[in-house]
N, C-alpha and C positions, 0 to 999 in steps of 0.2 A: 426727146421722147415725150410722151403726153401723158400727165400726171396719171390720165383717168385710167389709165389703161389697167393700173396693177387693182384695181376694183372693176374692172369693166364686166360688162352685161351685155347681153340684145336690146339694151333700151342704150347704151349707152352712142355718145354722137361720132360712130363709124365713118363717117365721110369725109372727115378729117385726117384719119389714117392711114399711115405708107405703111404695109404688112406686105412681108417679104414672105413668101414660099417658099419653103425650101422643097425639092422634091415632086416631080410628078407623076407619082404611084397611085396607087385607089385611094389612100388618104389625102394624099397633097390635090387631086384633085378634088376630093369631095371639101376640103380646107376652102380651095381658092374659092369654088363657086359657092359656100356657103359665107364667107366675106363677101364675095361681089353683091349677096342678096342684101348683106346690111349695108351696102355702098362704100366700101372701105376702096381707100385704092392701092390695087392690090399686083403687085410684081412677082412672077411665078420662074424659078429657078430651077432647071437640071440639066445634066453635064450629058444625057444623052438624048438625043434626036431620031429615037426610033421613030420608025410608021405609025404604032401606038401615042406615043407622046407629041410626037406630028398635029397627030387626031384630034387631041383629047387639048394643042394649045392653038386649033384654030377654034374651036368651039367657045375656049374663056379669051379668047380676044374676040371674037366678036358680041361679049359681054362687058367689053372695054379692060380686062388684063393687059398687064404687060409680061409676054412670054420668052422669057432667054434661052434657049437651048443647045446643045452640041458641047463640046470638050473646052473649057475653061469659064464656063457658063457660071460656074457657083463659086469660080476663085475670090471675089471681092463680093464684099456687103454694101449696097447701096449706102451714100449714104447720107441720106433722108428717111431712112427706116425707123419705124417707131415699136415693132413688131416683129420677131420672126416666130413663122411657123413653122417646126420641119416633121418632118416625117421620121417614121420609128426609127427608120433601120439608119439614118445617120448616126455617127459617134459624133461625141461631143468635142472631140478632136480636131473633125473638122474647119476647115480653114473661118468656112462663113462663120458656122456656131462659135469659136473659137474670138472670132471679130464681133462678134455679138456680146459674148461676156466680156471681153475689153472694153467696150463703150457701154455697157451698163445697157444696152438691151434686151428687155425683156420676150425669153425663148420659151412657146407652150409648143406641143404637141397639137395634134388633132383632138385626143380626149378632152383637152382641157378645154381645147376652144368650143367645142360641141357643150361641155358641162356649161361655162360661160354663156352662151350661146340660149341656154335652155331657161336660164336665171331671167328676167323675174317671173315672167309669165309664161312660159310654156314647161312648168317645173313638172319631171315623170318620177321616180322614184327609179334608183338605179340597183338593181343585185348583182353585183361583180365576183369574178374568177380568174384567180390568176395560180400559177402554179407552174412548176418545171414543165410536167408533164399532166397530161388528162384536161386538161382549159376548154378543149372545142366539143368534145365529148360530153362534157358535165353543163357546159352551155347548152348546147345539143337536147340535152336531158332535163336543162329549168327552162325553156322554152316550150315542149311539149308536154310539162307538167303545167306547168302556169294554164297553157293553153285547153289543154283538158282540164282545167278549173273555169273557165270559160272567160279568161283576162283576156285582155285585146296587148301582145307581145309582140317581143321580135329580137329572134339574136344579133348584137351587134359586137362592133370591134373587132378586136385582132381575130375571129371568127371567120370576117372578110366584109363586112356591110359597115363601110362607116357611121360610126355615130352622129357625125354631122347630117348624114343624107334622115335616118331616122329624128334627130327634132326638126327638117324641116319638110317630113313629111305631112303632107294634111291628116292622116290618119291621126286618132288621139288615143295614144297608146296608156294603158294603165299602167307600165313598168315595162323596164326593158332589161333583158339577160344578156350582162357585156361580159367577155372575154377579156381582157387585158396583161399585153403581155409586160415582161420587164423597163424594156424600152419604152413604149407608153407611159407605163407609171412613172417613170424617171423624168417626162416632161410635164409632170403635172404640178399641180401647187394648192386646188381648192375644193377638190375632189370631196365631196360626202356621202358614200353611199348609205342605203337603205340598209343594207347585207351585205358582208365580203365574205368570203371565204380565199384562202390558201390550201392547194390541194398536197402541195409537198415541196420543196425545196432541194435539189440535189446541183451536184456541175454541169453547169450548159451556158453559151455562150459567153464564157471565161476572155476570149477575145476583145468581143466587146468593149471588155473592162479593162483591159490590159494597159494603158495610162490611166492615173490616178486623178486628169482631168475629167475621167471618166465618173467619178467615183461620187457618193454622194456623202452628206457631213457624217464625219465618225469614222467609216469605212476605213480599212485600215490595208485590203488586200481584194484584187478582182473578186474571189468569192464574198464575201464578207460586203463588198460595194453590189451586187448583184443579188445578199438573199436580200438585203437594205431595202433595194427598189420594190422587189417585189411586198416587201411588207408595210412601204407607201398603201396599199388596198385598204389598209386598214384604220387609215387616218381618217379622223372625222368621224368614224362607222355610227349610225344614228341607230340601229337594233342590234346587230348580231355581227359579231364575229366567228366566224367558221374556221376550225382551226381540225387537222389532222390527227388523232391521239396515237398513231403509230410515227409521226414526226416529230419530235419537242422543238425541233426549230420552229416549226411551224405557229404551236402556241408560245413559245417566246414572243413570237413578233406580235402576238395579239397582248402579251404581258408589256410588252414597251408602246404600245401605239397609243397615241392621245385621240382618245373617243369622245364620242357627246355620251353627259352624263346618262347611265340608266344601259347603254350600251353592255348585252350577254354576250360573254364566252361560251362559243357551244361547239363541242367535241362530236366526230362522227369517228367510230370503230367498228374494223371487223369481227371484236368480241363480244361480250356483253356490254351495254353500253351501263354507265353509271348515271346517276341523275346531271343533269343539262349536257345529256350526250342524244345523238343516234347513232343503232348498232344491228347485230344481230344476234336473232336470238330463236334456235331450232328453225332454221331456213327462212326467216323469215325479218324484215327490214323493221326495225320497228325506233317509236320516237319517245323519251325520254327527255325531253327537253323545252319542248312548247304543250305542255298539256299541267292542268292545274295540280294533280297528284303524282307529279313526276319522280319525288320523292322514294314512292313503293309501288311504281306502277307503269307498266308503257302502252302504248297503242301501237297498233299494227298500223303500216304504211303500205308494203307491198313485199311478194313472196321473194324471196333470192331466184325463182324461176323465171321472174318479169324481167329480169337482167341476161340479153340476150345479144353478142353470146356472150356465154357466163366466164369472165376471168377474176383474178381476185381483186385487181387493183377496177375493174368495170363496176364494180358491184361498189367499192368505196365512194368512185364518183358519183353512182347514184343515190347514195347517202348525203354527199358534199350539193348536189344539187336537189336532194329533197331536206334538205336542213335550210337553204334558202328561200327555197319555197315556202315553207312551212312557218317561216321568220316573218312572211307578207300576207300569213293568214289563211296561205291553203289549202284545203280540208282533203283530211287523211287519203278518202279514196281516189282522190285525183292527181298522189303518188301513182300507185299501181298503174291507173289508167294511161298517163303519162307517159309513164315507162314502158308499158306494153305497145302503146303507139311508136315511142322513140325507133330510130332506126340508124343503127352506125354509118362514117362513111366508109367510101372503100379506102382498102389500104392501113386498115385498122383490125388486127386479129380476124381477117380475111379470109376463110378458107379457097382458094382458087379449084383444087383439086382432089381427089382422094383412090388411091389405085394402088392396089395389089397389100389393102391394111397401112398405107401410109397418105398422112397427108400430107399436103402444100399448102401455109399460109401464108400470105402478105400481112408481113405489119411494116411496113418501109415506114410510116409514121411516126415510127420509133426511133429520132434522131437524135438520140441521147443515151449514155449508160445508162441511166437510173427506167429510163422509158421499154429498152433493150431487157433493163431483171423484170421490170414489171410482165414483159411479155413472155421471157420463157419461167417465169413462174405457175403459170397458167396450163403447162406441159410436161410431163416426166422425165419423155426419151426424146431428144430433139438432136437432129442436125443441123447444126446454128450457122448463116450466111450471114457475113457482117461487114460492116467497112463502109469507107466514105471518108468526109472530112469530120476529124476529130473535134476540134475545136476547142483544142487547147486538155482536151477531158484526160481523163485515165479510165482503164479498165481492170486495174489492177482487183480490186474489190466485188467488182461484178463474176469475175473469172473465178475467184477463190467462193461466191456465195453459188453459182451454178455447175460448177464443175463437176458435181455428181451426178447431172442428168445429161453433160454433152456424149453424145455417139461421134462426133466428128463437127469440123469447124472449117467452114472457108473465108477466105479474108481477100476484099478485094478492093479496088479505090485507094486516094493518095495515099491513104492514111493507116494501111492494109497494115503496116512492120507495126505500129503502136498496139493493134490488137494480138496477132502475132509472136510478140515476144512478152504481153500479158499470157497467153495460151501458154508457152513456153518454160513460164515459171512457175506458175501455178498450176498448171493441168497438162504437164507433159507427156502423161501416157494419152491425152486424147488426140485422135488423128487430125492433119493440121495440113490443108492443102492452101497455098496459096499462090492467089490469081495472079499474075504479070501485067496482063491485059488491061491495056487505058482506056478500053472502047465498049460496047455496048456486046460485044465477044466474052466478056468477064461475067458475065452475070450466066450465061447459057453454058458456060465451063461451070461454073460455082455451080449450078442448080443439076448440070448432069454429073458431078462427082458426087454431089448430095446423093441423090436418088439413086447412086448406084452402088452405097453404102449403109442407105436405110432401111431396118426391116417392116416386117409388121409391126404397127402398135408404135412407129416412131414418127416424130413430127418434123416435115423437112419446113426450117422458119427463116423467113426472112425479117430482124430485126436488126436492122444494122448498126444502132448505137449512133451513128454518125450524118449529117450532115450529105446532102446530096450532088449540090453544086459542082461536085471536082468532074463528073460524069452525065450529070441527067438535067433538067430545066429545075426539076424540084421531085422531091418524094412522090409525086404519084406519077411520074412520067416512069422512077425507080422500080416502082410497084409493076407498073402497068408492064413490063420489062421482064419484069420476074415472072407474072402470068403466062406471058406469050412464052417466055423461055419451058414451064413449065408444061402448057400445051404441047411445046415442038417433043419435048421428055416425052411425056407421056399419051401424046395421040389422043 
């Protein structure tokens, strides 16, 4: 291995370098060709050989890569590697990653090598978000705040735009709004943001962590190893720590993280907010925390009506991404401005349809319990479709805090009997139809018992709590499923 590496830079001498790829997804590619530019030599690993990855490794060979691909592609670690790169979604279990910490090779991620990568001279300031749930959204949301301050932005990371491709873009960005999810963080090591925030902490990919290989120092159990990572955001944090005041885990991990001195704790709530908070206060967003008399005084940011559409957990995130904002100096009116441009994606508290006093919303984006209460909190009367793959979660908790506004429940996907016999124990006067169907037939059963059980003034919701993969390519192929289902329903 080459000494320089565990200090290493974009100045540093790359052309000496065996860096091994792991992975060719949108990171692993944006990885490889951002080493081919600093001349490293670089060997590009994955176990499958689609038409995509076809594509994407005659492109970095004729960049002079070396590209392995097909089924047993990533079984062994070169071994001349001074580097491995992998990409998020490997576990550390794996066989390569696994032969890498045996030989004392040092494993970054793509954030890492991108932060690296930016050192010494192309240094941007970075405002990060990570969080169970809300991450793309509140990114979403400090990118067109920044931008309507008139910063030259760009959202990157677990978002979907790698951070490598943004520092070697020619644009000269003021700041960039990164996403970053668990797994990211877990390959990092040098990370200093400008701003972090944590938006909440709940169980989600519990798998993941399921060997204690997994797990990072301290960790003591999958949960516990996974809110860990996520509270890596906040190492180094050089202004602000952003921490949730209806979460305490959330400001714990800003109470243990080793910051640069002078680094604020700053609280965003749905109440009042206290001094070095933001909060609300008579409908309206307001900051307590970046202003000189914060003490007996706040300022207006933007109305609760610039949050659109308006849910409760929507309205926190745009607290959590005008509290970073606002960390790099953004002046007050270019909250509201921001926000009023912002525009959700699909598949995020969606309405699709509305007939006969009932709606249909898509939030298939909701692949998690904690994401699943956030969304039917947002509703009174709902008829809840749910299911997928669990992933290790419970619903136990979600079922006994909603169970006074379910009208009825379908449950469909692997993982249908876990929600199911939640329903069963805690909410068993409500009506409980469940799907059999393995095929894209379950959703258009799910959505016509819905709708012919809902009345006026009830919300027929797609939040599934769960994971997509057992049925669909990914949550919006889910969504988009649901729509068409609920078209065929309603004409």
């Amino acid at each position: 291995m080459r000494d320089w590496i565990a200090t290493a830079d974009r100045l540093s001498p790359w052309p000496q370098a065996k860096v091994v790829v792991a992975g060719l997804g949108t990171s692993g590619f944006a990885a490889a060709d951002g080493l081919l530019d600093l001349g490293a030599q670089v060997t590009v690993l994955d176990d499958s050989d689609s038409p995509g990855n076809v594509e994407k490794a005659t492109l970095l060979e004729m960049l002079d890569a070396t590209v392995r691909l097909g089924p047993g592609s990533t079984a062994e670690l070169p071994a001349d590697a001074d580097l491995v790169v992998t990409s998020p979604g490997w576990r550390p279990t794996a066989p390569l990653l696994a032969a890498a910490r045996l030989r004392g090779v040092p494993i970054w991620g793509e954030v890492e090598l991108a932060w690296r990568m930016s050192r010494p001279d192309r240094q941007v300031p970075w405002l990060g978000v990570t969080g169970t749930n809300g991450k793309t959204t509140t990114v979403g949301m400090l990118e067109a705040i920044l931008a309507a301050d008139g910063r030259v932005t760009s959202a990157v990371g677990n978002v979907g735009r790698p951070i490598v491709e943004a520092v070697l873009d020619e644009v000269s960005y003021d700041v960039l709004a990164v996403e970053l999810s668990s797994f990211q963080l877990h390959w990092t090591n040098s990370l200093s943001l400008h701003s972090a925030a944590v938006l909440n902490v709940a169980a989600d990919h519990l798998e993941w962590y399921a060997d204690p290989a997994s797990w990072s120092a301290g960790a003591t159990d999958p949960m516990t190893a996974y809110v860990a990572d996520k509270g890596i955001i906040y190492s180094r944090a050089q202004h602000s720590c952003v921490y949730n005041v209806a979460d305490p885990a959330t400001e714990h991990l800003v109470e243990e993280a080793e910051v640069i001195e002078g680094a604020r704790a700053i609280g965003f709530t749905l109440g009042v907010p206290a001094p070095s908070m933001l909060g609300v206060v008579d409908d309206l967003l307001v900051d307590r925390a970046f202003i000189p008399q914060r003490r007996d005084s706040a300022i207006e940011l933007a109305k609760v009506a610039d949050v659109v559409p308006y849910a409760p957990h929507n309205v926190a995130n745009a607290l959590a991404a005008a509290a970073l904002a606002r960390s790099f100096g953004v002046r007050p009116q270019s909250v509201a401005e921001g926000l009023r441009r912002f525009r959700f994606g699909d598949h995020r508290i969606q309405t699709v349809a509305e007939v006969g006093g009932v709606r249909f919303v898509d939030d298939s984006k909701a692949t998690n319990p904690h994401a699943a209460a956030a969304s039917l909190a947002a509703f009174d009367s709902v008829v809840w479709i749910a299911g997928g793959q669990a992933k290790g979660t419970s619903f136990d908790d979600l079922v006994v805090e909603v169970a006074g506004k379910l009208r009825g429940v379908a449950v469909l996907g692997v993982d249908r009997d876990v929600i199911a016999a939640a329903i069963r124990r805690h909410a068993p006067q409500v009506p409980l139809k469940v799907i059999e169907l393995g095929d894209h037939g379950a959703m258009r059963q799910a959505v016509g018992w819905a709708g012919g059980i809902a009345r006026t003034g009830d919300v027929v919701l797609l939040a599934p709590g769960c994971a997509s993969k057992d049925m669909y390519s990914d949550y919006a192929a889910r969504g988009d499923d649901f729509a068409a289902a609920v078209a065929e329903l309603t004409g």
